[in-house]
One Martini backbone bead per residue (centre of mass of N, CA, C, O) as a GRO file, in nm:
protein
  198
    1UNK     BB    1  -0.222  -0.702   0.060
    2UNK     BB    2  -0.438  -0.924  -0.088
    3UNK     BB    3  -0.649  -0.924  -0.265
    4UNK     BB    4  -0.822  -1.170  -0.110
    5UNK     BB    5  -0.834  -1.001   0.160
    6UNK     BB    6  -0.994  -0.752   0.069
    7UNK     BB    7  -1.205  -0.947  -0.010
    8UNK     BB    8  -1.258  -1.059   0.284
    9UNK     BB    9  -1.291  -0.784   0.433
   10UNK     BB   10  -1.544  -0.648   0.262
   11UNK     BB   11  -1.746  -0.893   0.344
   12UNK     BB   12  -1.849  -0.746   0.633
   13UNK     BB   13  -2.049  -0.591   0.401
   14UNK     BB   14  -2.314  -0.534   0.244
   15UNK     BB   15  -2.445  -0.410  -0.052
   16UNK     BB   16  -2.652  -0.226   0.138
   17UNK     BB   17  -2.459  -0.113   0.323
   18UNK     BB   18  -2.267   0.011   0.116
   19UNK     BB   19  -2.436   0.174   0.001
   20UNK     BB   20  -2.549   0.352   0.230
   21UNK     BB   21  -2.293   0.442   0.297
   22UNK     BB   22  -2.227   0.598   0.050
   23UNK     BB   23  -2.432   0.787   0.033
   24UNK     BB   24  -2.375   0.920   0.299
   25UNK     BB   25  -2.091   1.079   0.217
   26UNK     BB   26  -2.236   1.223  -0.021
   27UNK     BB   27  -2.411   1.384   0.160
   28UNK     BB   28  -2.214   1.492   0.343
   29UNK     BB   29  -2.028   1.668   0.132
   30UNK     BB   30  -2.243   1.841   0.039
   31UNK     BB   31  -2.274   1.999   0.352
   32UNK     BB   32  -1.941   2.028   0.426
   33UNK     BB   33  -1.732   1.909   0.305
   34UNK     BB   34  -1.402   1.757   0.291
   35UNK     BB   35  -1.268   1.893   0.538
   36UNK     BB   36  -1.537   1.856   0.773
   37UNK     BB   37  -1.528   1.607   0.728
   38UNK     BB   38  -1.558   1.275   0.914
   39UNK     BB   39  -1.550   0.985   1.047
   40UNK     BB   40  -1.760   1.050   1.290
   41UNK     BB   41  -1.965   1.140   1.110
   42UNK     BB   42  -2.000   0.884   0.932
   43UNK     BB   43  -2.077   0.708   1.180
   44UNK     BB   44  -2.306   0.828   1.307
   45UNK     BB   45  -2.485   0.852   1.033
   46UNK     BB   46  -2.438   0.487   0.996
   47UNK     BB   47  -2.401   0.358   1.226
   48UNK     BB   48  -2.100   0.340   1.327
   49UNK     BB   49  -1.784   0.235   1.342
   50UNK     BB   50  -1.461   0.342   1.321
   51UNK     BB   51  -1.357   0.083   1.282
   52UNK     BB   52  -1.538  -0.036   1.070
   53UNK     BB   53  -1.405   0.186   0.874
   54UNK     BB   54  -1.098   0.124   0.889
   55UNK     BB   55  -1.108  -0.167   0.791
   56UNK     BB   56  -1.221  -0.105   0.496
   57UNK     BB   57  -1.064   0.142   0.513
   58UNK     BB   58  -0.775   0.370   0.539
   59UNK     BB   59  -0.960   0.624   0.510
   60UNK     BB   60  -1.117   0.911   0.399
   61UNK     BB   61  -0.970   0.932   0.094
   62UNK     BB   62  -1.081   0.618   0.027
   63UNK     BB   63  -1.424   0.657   0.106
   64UNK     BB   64  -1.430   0.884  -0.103
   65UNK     BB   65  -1.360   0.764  -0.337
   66UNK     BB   66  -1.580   0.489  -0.328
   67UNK     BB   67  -1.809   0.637  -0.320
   68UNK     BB   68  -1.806   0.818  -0.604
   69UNK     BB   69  -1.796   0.540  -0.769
   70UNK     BB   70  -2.075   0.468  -0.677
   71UNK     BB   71  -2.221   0.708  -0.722
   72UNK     BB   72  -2.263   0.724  -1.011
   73UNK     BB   73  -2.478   0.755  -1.292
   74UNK     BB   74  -2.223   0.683  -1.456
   75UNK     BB   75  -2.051   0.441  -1.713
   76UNK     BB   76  -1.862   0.365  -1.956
   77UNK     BB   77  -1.905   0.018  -1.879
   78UNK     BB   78  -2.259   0.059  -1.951
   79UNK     BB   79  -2.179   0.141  -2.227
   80UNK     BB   80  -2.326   0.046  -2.614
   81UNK     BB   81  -2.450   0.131  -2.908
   82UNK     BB   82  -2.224   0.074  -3.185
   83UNK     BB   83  -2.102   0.378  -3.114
   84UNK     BB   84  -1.891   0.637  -3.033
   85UNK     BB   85  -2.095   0.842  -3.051
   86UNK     BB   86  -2.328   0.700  -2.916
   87UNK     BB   87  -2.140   0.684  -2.637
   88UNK     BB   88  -2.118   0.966  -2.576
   89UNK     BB   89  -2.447   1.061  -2.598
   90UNK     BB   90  -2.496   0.877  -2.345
   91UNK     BB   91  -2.318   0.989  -2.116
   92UNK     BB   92  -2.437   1.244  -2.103
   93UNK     BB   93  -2.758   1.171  -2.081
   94UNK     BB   94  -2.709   1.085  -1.827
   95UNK     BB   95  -2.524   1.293  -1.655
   96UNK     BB   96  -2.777   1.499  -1.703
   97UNK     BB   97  -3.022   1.342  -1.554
   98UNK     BB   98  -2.823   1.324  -1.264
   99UNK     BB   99  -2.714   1.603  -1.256
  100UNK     BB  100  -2.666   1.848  -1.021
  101UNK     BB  101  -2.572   2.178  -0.850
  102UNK     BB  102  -2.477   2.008  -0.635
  103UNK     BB  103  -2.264   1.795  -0.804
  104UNK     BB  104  -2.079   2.040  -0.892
  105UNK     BB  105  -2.031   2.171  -0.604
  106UNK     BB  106  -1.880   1.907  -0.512
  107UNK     BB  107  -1.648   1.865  -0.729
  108UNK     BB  108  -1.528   2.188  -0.732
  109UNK     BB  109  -1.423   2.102  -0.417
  110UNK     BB  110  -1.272   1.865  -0.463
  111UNK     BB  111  -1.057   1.969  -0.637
  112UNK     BB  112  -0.948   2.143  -0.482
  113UNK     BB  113  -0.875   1.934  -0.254
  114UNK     BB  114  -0.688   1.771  -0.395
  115UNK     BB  115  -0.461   1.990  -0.422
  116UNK     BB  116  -0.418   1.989  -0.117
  117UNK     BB  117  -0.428   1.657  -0.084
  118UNK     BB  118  -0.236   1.403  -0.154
  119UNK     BB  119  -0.448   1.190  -0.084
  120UNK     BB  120  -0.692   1.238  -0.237
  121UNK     BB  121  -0.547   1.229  -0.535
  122UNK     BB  122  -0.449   0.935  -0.467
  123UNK     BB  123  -0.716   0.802  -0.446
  124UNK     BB  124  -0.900   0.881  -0.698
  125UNK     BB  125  -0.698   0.805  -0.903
  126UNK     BB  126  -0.722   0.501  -0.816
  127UNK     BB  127  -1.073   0.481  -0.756
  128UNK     BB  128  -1.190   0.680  -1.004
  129UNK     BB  129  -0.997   0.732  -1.251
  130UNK     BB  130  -0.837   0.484  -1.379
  131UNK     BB  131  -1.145   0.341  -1.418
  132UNK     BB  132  -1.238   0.552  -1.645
  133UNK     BB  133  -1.053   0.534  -1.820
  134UNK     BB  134  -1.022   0.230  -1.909
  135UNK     BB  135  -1.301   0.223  -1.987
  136UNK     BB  136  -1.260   0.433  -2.264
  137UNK     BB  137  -1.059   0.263  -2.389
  138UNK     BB  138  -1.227   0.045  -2.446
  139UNK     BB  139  -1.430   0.189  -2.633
  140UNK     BB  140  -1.206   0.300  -2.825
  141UNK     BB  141  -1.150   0.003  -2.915
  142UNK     BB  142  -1.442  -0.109  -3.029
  143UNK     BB  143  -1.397   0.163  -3.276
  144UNK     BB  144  -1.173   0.006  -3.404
  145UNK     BB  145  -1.290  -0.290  -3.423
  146UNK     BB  146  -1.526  -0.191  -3.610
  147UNK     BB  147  -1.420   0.053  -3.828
  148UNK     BB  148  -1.475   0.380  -3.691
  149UNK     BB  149  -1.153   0.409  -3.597
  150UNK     BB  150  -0.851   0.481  -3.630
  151UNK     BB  151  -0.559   0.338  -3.469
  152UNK     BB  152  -0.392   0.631  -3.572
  153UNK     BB  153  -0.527   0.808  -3.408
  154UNK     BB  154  -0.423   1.112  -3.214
  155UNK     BB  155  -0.693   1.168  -3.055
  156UNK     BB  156  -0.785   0.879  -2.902
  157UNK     BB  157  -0.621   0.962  -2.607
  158UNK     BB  158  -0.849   1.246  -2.601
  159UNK     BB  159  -1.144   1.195  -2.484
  160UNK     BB  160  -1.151   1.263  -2.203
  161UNK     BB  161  -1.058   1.552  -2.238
  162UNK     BB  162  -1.284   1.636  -2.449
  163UNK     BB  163  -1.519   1.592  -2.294
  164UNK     BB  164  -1.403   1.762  -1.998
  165UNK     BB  165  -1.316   2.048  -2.117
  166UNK     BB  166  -1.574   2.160  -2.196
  167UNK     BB  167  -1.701   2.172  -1.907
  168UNK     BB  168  -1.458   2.314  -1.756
  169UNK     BB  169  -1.470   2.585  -1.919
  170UNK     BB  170  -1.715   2.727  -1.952
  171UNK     BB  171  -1.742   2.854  -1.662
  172UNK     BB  172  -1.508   3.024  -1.754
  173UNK     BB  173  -1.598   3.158  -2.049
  174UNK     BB  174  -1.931   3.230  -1.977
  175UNK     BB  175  -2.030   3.143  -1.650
  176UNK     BB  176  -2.135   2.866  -1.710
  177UNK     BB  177  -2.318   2.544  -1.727
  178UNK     BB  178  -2.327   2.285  -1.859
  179UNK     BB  179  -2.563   2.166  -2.081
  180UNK     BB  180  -2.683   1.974  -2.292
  181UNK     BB  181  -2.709   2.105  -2.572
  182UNK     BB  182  -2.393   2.172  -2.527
  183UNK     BB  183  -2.284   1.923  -2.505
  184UNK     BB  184  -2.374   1.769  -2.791
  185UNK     BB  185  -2.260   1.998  -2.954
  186UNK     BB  186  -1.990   1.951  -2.889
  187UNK     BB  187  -1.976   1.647  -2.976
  188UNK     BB  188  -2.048   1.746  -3.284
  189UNK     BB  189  -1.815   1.936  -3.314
  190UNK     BB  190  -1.549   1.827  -3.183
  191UNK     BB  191  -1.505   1.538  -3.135
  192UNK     BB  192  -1.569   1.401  -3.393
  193UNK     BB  193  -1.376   1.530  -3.575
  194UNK     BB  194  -1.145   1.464  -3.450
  195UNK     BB  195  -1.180   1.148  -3.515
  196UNK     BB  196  -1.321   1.098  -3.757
  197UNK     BB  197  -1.633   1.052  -3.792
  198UNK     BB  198  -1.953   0.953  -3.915
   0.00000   0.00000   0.00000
């Protein structure tokens, strides 16, 4: 199907009804977890036909991962502060005051869900992770063009990586959830030197 057909058949839902819907599928998820979520439960809660969520998604893990991209609390492609410190420091800022520990234990669900399921995994990396990459790239190209950040850096394709290894690990090695202070903290002793920025 054309971008453009799929643009013509996804606007026969307004975009209040698409938040609306949005939100329904990340509160269902938030309750039930990936796998006893169902298009049923969807269509229920939304009040929606299941055809209806067929026409616009092509199944469940298009719909979820559309939604998780839709609720994101932010995008690295809504932030510029002038420096690419300051744009690390502010997608933290912003992550860290709308993120709950239910959207934590979302996640790390969604993550498991992910590895055990072909297409969850495909639908995830292709509508919600390699657009969130493009825009990190486009950040760190700004910081290039800036000539705040060396071109032929080798740690600049790892900044992905890098921001999110350390919330990943900590759970992992010190037993808690990276908090604000560990986050700003993380990113002024690794990422910065990483990248050697002033």
């Amino acid at each position: 199907m054309t971008a453009e057909a799929t643009a013509t058949r996804r606007t026969r839902l307004t975009p209040e009804r698409e938040r609306e819907l949005y939100a329904a599928v990340v509160e269902l998820l938030r309750e039930v977890g990936y796998e006893a979520l169902t298009m049923d439960a969807v269509a229920t809660r939304t009040r929606s036909s299941k055809a209806t969520l067929y026409r616009q998604w092509k199944g469940k893990p298009e719909l979820v991962a559309t939604a998780l991209r839709h609720s994101k609390p932010v995008s690295a492609a809504d932030i510029d502060t002038g420096s690419l410190s300051g744009d690390l420091h502010e997608i933290i800022r912003c992550h860290d005051e709308a993120e709950t520990k239910r959207d934590q234990e979302l996640m790390r669900g969604l993550a498991h869900a992910a590895f055990q399921n072909e297409d969850l995994f495909r639908a995830l990396r292709e509508l919600l992770i390699e657009p969130e990459l493009e825009n990190f790239r486009a950040m760190v190209q700004r910081a290039v063009d800036r000539g705040e950040l060396a071109a032929d850096n080798p740690a600049r394709e790892f900044v992905p990586h890098l921001l999110f290894g350390g919330a990943l690990a900590r759970p992992i090695i010190e037993g808690v959830d990276p908090d604000p202070d560990f986050s700003h903290r993380y990113i002024d002793a690794v990422v910065v030197p990483a990248l050697r920025l002033s």
